[in-house]
N, C-alpha and C positions, 0 to 999 in steps of 0.2 A: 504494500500500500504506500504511496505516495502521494504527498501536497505539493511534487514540483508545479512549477509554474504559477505558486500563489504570489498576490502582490506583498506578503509584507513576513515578519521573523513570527513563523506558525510552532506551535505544541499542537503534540498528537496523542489522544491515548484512545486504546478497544476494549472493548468491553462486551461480557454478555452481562444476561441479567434483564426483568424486564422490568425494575420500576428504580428511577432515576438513584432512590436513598435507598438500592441494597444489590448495585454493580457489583461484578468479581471486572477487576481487573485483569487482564488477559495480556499488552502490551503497551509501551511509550514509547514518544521519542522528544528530541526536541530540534535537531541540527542533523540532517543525516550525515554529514561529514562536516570536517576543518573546513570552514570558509564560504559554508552553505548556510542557508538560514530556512530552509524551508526543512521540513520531517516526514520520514519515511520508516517503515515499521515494516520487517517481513516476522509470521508467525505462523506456527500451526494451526491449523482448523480442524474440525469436527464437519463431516456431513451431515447436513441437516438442522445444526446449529447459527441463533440468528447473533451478528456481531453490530454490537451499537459503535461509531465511531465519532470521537469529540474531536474536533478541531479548536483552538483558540490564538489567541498570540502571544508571545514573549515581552514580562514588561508593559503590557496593556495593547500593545499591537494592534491595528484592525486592519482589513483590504479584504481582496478581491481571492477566493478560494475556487484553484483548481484541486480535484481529488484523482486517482486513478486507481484502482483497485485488478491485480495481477493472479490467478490462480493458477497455482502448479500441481501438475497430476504426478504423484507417484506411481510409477508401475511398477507390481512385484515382481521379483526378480522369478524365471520360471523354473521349473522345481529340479531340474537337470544343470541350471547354471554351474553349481559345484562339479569338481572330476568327482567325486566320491560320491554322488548322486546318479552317476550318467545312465540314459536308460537302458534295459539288455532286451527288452523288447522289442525286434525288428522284422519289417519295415515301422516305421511308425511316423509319427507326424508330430509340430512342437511350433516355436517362435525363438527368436533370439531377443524380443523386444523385452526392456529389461534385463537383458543379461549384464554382468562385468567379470571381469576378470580380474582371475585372485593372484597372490602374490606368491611369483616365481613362475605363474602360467606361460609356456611358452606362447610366443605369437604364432595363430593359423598366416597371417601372411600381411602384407600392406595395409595400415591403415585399420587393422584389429583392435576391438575396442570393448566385444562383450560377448565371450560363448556360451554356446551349449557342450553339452557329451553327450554319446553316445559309445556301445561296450560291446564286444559279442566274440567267442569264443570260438577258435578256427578247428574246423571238425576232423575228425579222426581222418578222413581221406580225400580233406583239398589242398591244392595244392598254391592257390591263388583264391584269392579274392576283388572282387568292383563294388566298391561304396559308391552311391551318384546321390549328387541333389536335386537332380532333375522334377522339377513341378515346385520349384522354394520360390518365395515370391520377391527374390532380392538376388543382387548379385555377390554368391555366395564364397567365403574361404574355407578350405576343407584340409585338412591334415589329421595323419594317425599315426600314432605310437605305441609303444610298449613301458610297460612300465606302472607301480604300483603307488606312486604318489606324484605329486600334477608339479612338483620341484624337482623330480627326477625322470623324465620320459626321456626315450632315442626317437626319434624321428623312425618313420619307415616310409612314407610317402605324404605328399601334398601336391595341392593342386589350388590354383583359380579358377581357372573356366575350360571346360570338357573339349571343346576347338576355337581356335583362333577364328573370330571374327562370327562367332556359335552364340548358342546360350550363355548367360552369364554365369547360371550353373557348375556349379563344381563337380569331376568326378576322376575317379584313380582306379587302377587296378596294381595288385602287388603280390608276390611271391608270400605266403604265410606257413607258417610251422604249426602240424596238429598240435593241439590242446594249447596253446597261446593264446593270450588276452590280449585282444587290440583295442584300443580307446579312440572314439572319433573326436574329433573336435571341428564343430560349426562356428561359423564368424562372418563377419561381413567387411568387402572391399571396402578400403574406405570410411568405416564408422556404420555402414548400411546396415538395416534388421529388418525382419519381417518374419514370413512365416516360413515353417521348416520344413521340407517333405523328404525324407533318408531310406534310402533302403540298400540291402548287403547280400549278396551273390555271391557264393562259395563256389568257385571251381572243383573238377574236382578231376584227377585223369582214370582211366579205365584200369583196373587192377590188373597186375601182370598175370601172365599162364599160372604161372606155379604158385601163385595167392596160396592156391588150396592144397592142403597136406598130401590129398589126394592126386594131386600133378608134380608132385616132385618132378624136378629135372634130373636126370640121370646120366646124363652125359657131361662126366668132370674132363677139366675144368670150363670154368664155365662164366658171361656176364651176364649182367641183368640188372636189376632196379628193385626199387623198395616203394617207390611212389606209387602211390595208390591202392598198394599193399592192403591188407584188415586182418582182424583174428576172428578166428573163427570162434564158436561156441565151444567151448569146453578146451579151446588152446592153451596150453600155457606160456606164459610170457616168460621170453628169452630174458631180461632182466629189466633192471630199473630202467622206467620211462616207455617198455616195449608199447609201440600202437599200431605195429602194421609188419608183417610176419613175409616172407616171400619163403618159402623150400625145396633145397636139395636132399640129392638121397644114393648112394653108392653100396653094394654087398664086398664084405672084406673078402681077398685073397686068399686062394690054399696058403699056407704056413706064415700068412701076415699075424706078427703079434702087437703091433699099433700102428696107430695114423695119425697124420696131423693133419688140420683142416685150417686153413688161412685164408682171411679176405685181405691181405694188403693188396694194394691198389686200388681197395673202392675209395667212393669220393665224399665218407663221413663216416660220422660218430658211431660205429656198427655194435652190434650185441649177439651174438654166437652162442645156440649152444645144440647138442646130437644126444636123439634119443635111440633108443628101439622102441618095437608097438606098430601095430597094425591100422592104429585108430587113434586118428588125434586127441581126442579125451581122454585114451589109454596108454598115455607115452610114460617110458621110464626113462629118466635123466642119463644119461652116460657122463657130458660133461659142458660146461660152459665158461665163457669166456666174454670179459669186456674188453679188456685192451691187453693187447701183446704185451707191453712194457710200459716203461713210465715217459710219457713223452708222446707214445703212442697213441692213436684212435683208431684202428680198425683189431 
């Protein structure tokens, strides 16, 4: 509330209250700054509530009174703004209007000024995933990471706008690791908000032949892939972390009294281990193995 533009040195006070001798005082002013003489009062309000406002002058003062009265809308903040909020329900739909950004929040990109989250948990047999904002009513910033507190995320991918000279729309595709938590993060180019439209597509590649116990490969030595791999029902898992199983299979030699079985040269973190059994639910351990040596991964 403001008396700029009155003609002379104005007091300001608000009040509710409906009879003159039993006002609650609510706010004053007398000077809204060094070297002004008019008064301005900014204060909370009540919906619904009626505000009486007294003008007079400073010193006996009188003139010519302009008034102007300014009302500011808080918007709540929406209920995903927190990383520790974000939603894991997807596709879904939302706003950024109202959003801010908390302290250590990395930036989604130019001109970021207030997110959402979004969460969702890369399934046992993709191998990629596409977040798009396609249908958001603003032009959207999009970035996602890893990571279990909003002061500590890696990047994995971001984006502006899905094509040059396209939508303003955001959207990304990226290589993801089964059972990983990727955290989205919504923003807007430039300070922009509006409304959210998000949704997550799991790739996934086709399981290799020998997925199943039942396909073993038999012809050592041998290459192949783990991607897109699964376990079967009643599988046991080759060790910590196992999500996705591929199998070999060889009959020992007349007068062989041991084997060794080595995957160096594959292109990760491997888990190893040789049963017998007829029936993958009925295997009996022989032996197993995570890493060769110390330094080692396969």
């Amino acid at each position: 509330m403001t008396l700029a533009g009155s003609g002379f040195d104005t007091l300001l006070a608000v009040y509710t209250g409906t009879a003159v001798n039993g006002l609650t005082l609510v706010s004053s002013n007398d000077n809204c700054a060094s070297g002004l003489t008019t008064s301005c009062a900014t204060f909370s309000v009540t919906v619904g509530t009626t505000y009486s406002v007294q003008v007079d002058g400073a010193g006996g003062a009188k003139g010519a009174v302009s008034i102007g009265v300014t009302f500011v809308t808080t918007v709540p903040a929406p209920a995903n703004d927190l990383f520790s909020n974000a939603v894991t329900t997807l596709p879904a739909t939302g706003t950024t209007v109202g959003a801010s950004l908390e302290t250590g929040e990395p930036l989604a990109g130019t001109g970021a000024s207030g997110s959402v989250w979004y969460r969702f948990t890369a399934q046992p047999s993709a191998t990629s995933a596409t977040v798009t904002l396609v249908g958001s009513s603003f032009d959207t910033l999009l970035a996602v990471y890893t990571g279990s507190t909003v002061t500590a995320l890696a990047l994995v991918a971001n984006n502006d706008d899905c094509a040059t000279g396209g939508s303003p729309a955001s959207c990304t595709t990226f290589n993801v690791v089964p059972g990983t938590v990727y955290s989205v993060q919504v923003d807007g180019w430039n300070g922009q908000k509006g409304a959210v439209a998000i949704a997550v597509t799991q790739n996934t590649a086709s399981a290799p032949p020998n997925d199943l116990f039942s396909n073993a490969v038999t012809t050592l030595p041998a290459t192949g892939t783990t991607v897109g791999a699964t376990l079967e029902t009643g599988e046991p898992p080759a060790g910590t972390g196992a999500s996705g199983s591929v199998w070999y299979r060889f009959t020992a030699p007349v007068a062989s009294t041991s084997a060794t079985v080595t995957l160096a040269g594959s292109g990760y973190d491997t888990l190893l281990a040789v049963y017998t059994g007829t029936a993958v639910n009925g295997l009996t351990l022989v032996s197993s193995n995570d890493n060769c040596a110390s330094g080692l991964t396969t």
